[in-house]
N, C-alpha and C positions, 0 to 999 in steps of 0.2 A: 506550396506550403509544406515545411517537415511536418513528416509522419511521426507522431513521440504515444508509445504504450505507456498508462499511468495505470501503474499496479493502486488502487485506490480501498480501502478497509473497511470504511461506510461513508454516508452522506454528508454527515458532518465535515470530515477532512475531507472528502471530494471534493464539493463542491464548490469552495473557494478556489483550489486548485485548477482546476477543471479551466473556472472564468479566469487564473490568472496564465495559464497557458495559453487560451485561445486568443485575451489579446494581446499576447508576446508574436502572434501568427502562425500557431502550430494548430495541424489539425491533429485534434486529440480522440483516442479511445482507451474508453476505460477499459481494465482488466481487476477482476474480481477472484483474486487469488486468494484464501484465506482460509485452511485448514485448519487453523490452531483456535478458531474461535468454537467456543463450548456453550451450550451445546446446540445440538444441528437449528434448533427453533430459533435462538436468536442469530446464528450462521444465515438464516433466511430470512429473516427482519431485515438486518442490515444489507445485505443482498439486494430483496425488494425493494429498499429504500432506493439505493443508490442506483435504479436501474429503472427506476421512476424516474429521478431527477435527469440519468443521461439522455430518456426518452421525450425528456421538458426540452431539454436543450440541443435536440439533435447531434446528440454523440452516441457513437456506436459504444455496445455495451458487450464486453466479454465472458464467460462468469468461465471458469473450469471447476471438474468434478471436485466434491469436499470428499476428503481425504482422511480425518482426524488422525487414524491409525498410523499413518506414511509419518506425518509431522510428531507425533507421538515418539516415532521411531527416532526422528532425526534430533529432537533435543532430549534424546533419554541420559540420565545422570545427571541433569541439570533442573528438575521437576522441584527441587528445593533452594536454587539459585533465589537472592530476592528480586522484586520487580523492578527492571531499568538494569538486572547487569547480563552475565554471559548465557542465558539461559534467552530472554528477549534479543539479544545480538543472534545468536543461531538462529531463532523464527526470524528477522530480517532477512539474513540469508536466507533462510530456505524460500522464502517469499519473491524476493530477487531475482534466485537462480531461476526459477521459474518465468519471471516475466521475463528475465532476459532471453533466456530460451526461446519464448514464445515470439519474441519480438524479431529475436534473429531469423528464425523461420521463416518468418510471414515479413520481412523485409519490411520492419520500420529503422527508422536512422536514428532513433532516442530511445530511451524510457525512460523511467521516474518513477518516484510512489510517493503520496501523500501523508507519506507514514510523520515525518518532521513537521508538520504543522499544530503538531499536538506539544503542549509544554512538556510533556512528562517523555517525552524522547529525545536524544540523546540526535541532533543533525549531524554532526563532526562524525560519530560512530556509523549511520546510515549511509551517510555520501564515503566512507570508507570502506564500507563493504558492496556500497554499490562498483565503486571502480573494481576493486578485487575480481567480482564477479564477470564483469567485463572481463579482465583482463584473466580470465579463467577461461573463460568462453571461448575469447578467441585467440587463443594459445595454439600457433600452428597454422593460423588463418593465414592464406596469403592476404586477399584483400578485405581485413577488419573492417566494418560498416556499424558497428552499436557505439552509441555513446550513450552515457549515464550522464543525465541531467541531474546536476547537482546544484540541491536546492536548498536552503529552510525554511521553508515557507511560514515558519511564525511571526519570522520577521518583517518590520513594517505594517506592523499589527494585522498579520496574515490571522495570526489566530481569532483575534478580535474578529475581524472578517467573517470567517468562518461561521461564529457564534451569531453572529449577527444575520446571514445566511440561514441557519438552522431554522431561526427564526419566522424570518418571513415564508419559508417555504415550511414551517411546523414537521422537519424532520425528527425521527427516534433518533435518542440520543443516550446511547449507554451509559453506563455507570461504570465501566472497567473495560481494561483493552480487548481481552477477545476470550484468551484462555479459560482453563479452568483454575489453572493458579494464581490469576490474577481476578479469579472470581470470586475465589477465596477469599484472597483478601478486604474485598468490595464489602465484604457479608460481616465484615469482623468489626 
């Protein structure tokens, strides 16, 4: 079976993903990348979520250390961008580079992120920077081994899916993607 790292943001978009990976035949682990979500209490809700559910379904679960500060650092000047444009593309990258990172390391042959299963993203822009990233990564590389599984998972009523998912397994289910700027907004 491919090894495929799915950078995943919480339970809700996992978890569709997750089941539509494994029966394509990939053995999946999740990765729990996500410094831009504010603040650290609900960082650890969705977290705990998602690492409940990969413990349901025997998938290994990754989380790495929350960062806010780093990610703060890497979309400054863009903190008044609105939601869905260049200031959300930088937190994809920064998100990315990291799973790719990780994955190159620890030798998986894929990754992916669940982040395109949500309506309010933007798949064309994601599987765009997913390849970038790759192709950042392994700049130099003799023999390249990452590919970027490019997906939308909304489609084919992935999202539906999803919702439906949440569901039956009574996962938290936010009200805003992660930030504080798009927490803002939630509030308004």
């Amino acid at each position: 079976m491919p090894k495929i790292l799915l950078h995943s943001c919480c339970a809700p978009c996992g978890g569709q993903v997750i089941n539509e990976l494994k029966a394509q035949g990939f053995e999946v682990t999740v990765f729990f990348y996500n410094p831009n979500i504010f603040p650290i209490e609900e960082y650890e809700i969705r977290k705990n979520e998602i690492e409940k559910f990969c413990q349901s379904q025997n998938v290994e679960f990754i989380a790495e250390d929350y960062n806010h500060k780093k990610w703060l650092e890497f979309i400054k000047g863009l903190e008044k961008e609105p939601e869905g444009g260049p200031r959300c593309f930088k937190c994809y990258e920064f998100r990315l580079q990291e799973t790719a990172k990780y994955a190159k390391e620890n030798n998986f042959e894929y990754f992916a992120s669940t982040l395109s299963i949500s309506p309010h993203k933007n798949a064309e822009k994601i599987n765009e920077i997913g390849r970038e990233v790759v192709f950042s990564l392994l700049t130099g590389d003799v023999m390249p081994h990452l590919i970027f599984y490019e997906a939308d998972w909304k489609k084919h009523d992935g999202f539906k899916k999803s919702c439906e998912l949440s569901k039956t397994h009574n996962f938290y289910r936010q009200k805003y993607c992660g930030c504080e700027f798009s927490f803002h907004l939630s509030t308004l």
